[in-house]
Residue frames relative to the residue before (quaternion, step in Angstrom):
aa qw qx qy qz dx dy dz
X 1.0000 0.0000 0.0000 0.0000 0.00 0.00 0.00
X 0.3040 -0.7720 0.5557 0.0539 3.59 -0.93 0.77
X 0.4915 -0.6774 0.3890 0.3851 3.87 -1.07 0.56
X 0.1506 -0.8282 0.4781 0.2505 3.49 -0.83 0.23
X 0.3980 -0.7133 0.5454 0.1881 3.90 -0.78 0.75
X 0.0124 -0.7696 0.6249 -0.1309 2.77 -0.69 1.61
X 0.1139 0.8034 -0.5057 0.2929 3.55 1.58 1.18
X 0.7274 0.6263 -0.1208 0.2531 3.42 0.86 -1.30
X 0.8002 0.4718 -0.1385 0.3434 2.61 1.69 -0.59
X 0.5253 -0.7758 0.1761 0.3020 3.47 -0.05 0.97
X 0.3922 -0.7941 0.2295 0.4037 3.55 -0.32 0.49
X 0.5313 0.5138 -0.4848 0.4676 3.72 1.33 0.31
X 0.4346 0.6198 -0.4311 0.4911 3.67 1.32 -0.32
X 0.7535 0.2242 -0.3703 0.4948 3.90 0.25 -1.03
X 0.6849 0.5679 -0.3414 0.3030 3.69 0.18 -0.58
X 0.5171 0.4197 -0.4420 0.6009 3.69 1.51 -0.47
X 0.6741 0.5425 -0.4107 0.2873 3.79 0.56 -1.19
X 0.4789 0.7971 -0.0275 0.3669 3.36 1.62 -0.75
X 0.7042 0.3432 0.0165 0.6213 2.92 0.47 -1.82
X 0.6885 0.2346 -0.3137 0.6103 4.22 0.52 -0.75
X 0.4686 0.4842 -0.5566 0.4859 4.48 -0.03 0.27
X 0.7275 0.4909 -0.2514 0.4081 3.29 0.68 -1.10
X 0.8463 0.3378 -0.1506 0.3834 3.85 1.06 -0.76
X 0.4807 0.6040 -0.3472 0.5325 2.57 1.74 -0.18
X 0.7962 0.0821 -0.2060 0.5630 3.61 -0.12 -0.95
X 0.2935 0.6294 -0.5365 0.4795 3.83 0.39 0.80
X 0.8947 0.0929 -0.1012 0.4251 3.37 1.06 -1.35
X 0.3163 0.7216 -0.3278 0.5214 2.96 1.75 1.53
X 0.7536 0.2972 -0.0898 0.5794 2.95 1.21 -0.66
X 0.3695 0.6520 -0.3835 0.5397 3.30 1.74 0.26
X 0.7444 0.3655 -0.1494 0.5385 3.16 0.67 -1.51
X 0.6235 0.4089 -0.4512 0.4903 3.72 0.37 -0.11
X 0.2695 0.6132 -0.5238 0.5264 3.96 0.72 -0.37
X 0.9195 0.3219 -0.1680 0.1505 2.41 -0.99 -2.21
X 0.3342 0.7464 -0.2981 0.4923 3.48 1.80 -1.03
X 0.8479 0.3319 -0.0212 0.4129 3.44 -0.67 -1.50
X 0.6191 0.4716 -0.2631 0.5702 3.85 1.65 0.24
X 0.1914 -0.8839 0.3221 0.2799 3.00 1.63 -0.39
X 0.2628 0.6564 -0.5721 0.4157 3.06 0.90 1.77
X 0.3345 -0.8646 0.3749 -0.0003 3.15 0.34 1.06
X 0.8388 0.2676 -0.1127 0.4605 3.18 0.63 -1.08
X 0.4721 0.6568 -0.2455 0.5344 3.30 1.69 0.05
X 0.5238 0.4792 -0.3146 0.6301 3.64 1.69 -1.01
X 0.6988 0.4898 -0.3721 0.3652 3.43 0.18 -1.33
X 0.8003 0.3913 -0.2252 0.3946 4.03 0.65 -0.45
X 0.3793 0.5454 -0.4475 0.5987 3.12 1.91 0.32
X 0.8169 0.3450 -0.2877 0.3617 3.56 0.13 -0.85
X 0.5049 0.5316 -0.4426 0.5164 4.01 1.50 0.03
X 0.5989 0.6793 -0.2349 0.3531 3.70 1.37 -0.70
X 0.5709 0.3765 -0.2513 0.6850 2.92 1.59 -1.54
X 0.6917 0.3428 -0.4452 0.4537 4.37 -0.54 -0.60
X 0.6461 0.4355 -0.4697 0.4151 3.73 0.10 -0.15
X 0.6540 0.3526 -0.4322 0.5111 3.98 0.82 -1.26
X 0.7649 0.5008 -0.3553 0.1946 3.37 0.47 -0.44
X 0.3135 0.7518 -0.3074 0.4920 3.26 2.20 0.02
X 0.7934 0.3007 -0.1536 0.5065 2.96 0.68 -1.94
X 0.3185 0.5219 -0.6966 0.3755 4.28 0.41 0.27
X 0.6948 0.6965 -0.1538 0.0916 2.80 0.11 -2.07
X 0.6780 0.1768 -0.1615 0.6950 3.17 1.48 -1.04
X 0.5492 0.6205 -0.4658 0.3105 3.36 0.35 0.40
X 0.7167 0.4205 -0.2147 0.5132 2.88 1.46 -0.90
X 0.4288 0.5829 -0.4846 0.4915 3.52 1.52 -0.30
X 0.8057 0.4193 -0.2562 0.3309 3.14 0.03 -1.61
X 0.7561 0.4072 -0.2572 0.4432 4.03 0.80 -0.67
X 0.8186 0.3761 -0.0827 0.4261 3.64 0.63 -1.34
X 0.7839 0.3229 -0.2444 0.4707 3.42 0.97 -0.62
């Protein structure tokens, strides 16, 4: 295994990367919960919650970092 350099990376770069890991499967595991309570339709809007933040990383990071 070898070191990696994570010098490069900016610090609003980790902290958006951060902040959306955190909501994303935050609202993955919301929605499983909710699943396994058999609120059903409550799971189902945890998991549109988690593919939208994860929609919007996506173009964030298109649109800012790359």
């Amino acid at each position: 295994m070898t070191l990696v350099d994570v010098s490069s990376v900016s610090a609003s770069l980790f902290i958006l990367g951060v902040v959306f890991l955190l909501l994303i499967f935050g609202l993955l595991s919301f929605g499983i919960l909710r699943m396994f309570q058999q609120r059903f339709r409550a799971g189902w809007y945890s998991f549109a919650g988690a593919i939208v933040s994860f929609s919007v990383f996506m173009f964030i990071l298109n649109k800012w970092y790359l």
